[in-house]
C-alpha positions as CSV (number, residue, x, y, z in Angstrom):
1,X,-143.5,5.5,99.9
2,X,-140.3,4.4,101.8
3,X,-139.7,5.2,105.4
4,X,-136.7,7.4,104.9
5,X,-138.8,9.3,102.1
6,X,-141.4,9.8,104.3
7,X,-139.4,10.8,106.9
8,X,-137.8,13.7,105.1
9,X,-141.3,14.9,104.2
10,X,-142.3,15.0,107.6
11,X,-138.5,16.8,108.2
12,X,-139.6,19.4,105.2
13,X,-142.8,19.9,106.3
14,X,-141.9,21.3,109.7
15,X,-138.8,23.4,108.2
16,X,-136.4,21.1,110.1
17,X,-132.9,20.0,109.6
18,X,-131.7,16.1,110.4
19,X,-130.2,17.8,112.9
20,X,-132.8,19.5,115.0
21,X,-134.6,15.8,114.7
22,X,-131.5,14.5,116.6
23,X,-131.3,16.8,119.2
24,X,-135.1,16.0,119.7
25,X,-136.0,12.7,119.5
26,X,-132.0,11.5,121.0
27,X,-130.9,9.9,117.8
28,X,-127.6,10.7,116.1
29,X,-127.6,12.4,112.9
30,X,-125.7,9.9,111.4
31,X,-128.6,7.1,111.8
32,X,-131.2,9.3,111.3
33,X,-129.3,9.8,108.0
34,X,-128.4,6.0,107.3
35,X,-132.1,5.7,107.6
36,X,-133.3,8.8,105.4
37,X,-131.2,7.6,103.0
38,X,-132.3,3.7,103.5
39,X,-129.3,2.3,104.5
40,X,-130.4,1.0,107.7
41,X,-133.9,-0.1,108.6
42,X,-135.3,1.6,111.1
43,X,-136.4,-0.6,114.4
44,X,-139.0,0.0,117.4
45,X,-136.9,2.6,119.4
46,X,-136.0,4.5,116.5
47,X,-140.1,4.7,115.5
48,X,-140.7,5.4,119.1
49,X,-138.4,8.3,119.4
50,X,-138.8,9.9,116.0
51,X,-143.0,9.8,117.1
52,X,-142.1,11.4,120.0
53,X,-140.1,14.1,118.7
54,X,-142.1,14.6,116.1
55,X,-145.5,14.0,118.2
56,X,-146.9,11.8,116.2
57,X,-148.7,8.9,117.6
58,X,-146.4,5.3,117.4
59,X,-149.1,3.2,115.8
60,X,-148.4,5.8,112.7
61,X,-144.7,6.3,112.6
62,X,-144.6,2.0,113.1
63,X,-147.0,1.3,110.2
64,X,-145.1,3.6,107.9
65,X,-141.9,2.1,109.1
66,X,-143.4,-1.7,108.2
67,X,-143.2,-2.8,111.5
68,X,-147.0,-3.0,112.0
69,X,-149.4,-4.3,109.3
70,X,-151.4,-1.3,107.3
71,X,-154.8,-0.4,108.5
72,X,-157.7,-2.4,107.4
73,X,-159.8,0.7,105.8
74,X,-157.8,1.2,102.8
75,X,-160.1,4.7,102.5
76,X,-159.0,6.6,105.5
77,X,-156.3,8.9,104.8
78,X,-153.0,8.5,106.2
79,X,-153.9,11.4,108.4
80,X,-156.6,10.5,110.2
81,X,-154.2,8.8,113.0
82,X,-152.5,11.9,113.5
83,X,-155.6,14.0,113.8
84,X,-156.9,11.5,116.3
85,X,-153.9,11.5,118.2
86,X,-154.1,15.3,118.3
87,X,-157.7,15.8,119.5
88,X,-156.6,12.7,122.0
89,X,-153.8,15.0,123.3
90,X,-155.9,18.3,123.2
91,X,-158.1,20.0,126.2
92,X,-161.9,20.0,126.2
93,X,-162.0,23.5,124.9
94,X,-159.2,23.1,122.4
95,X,-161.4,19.6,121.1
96,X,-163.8,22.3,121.1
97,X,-162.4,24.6,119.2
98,X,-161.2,21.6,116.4
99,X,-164.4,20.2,115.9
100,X,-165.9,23.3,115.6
101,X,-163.0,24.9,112.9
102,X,-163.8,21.5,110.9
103,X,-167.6,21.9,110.9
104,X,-166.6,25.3,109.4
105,X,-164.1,23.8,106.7
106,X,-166.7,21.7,105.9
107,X,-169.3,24.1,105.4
108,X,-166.9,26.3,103.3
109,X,-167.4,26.1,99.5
């Protein structure tokens, strides 16, 4: 999947507008849009920005970009570096709470 594919998923996904990701990672609309529509590449500040704004970790954002090589384990799904990065960023209880809502997914038929 392309960068500026993916990036509209992600844009979809959280019922935002090109717009609203401007305002909150400090990129213009007009690049974010050159870049949705891959006609610019998107470079390390741009990946750094958009990860914050969308808090996403870099490493993720950078590897879908290209600008880091893809992860070794070709069987982890690409979401297992934002779930990481989530538990990372959550409190003891919250981690808590996650582990203990996935032991229950789990467990769920």
């Amino acid at each position: 999947m392309e960068f500026g594919e993916w990036l509209q998923e992600q844009l979809d996904s959280r019922g935002w507008h090109q717009a609203r990701l401007a305002r909150r990672s400090g990129i213009s609309a007009g690049q974010i849009a050159r870049v949705i529509n891959d006609t610019r590449q998107p470079g390390p500040e741009f990946c750094r920005a958009i990860a914050k704004a969308l808090e996403l970790p870099e490493e993720l954002v950078f590897r879908q970009a290209g600008l880091l090589s893809p992860e070794q384990r070709k069987e982890d799904p690409p979401t297992l570096a934002e779930w990481v990065a989530l538990f990372r960023q959550s409190t003891p209880e919250k981690q808590e709470d996650l582990l203990t809502l996935a032991r229950a997914l789990l467990r769920k038929k």
